[in-house]
C-alpha positions in Angstrom: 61.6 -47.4 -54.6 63.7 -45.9 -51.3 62.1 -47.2 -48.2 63.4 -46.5 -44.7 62.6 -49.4 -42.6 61.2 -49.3 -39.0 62.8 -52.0 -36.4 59.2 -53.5 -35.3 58.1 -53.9 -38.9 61.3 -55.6 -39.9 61.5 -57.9 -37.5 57.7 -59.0 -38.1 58.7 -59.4 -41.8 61.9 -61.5 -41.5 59.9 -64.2 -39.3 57.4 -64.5 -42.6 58.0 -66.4 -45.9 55.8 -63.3 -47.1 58.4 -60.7 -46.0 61.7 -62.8 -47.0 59.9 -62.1 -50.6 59.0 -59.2 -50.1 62.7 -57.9 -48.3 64.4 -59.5 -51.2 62.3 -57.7 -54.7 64.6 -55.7 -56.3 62.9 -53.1 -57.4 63.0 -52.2 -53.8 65.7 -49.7 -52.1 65.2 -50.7 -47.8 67.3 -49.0 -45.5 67.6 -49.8 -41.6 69.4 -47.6 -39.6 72.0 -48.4 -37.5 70.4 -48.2 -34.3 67.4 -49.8 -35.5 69.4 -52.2 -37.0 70.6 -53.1 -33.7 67.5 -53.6 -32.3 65.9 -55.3 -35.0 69.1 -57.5 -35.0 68.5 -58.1 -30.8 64.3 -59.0 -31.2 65.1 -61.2 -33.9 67.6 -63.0 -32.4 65.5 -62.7 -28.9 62.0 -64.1 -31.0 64.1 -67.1 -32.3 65.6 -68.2 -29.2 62.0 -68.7 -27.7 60.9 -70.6 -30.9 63.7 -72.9 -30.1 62.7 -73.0 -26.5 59.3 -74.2 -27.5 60.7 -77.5 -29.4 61.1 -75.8 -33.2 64.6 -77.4 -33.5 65.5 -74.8 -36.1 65.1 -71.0 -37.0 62.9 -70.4 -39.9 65.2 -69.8 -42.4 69.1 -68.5 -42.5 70.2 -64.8 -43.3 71.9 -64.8 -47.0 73.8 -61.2 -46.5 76.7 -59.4 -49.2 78.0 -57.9 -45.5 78.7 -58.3 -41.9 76.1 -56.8 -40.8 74.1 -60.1 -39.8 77.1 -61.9 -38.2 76.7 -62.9 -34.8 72.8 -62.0 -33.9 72.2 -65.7 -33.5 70.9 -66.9 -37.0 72.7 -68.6 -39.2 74.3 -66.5 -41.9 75.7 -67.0 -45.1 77.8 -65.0 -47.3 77.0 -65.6 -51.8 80.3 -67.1 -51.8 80.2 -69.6 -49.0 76.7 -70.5 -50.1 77.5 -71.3 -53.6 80.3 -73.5 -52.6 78.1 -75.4 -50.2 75.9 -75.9 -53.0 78.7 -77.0 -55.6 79.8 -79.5 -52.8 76.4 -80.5 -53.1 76.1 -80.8 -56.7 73.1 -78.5 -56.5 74.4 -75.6 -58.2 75.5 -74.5 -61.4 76.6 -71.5 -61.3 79.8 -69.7 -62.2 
């Protein structure tokens, strides 16, 4: 399914367990554009620097991302490769 994703409704979804699940089902087709990408990209960030403020030491999970596009809106973001080495450094993964 092809769904065009509003800014607001992303960012709600990306601060839930519920909507990491739901972001990530394949069956699924989302697409942001870029200026609502931005934005999105800008609230999150915004939204997790006042959980931090309020004594939650860390975000509520990391962005996992094939792309760029996450780089530098203040969560930290991992790329397949760089996460799968982390876990082989680990001993936590075996895949090839």
């Amino acid at each position: 399914m092809r769904l065009v994703v509003d800014a607001s409704t992303l960012v709600a979804e990306l601060l839930r367990e519920r909507g990491h699940r739901l972001i990530s089902d394949p069956r699924l087709d989302l697409y942001v554009p870029a200026r609502m990408w931005e934005e999105t990209r800008h609230e999150v960030s915004k939204r997790l620097d006042v959980r931090v403020s309020r004594g939650s030491p860390e975000p509520v999970a990391n962005i996992l991302t094939g792309d760029e596009d996450s780089f530098g809106c203040g969560v930290a973001t991992w790329t397949v490769e760089t996460l799968i080495a982390q876990l082989e450094r680990r001993g936590e993964s075996s895949s090839t």
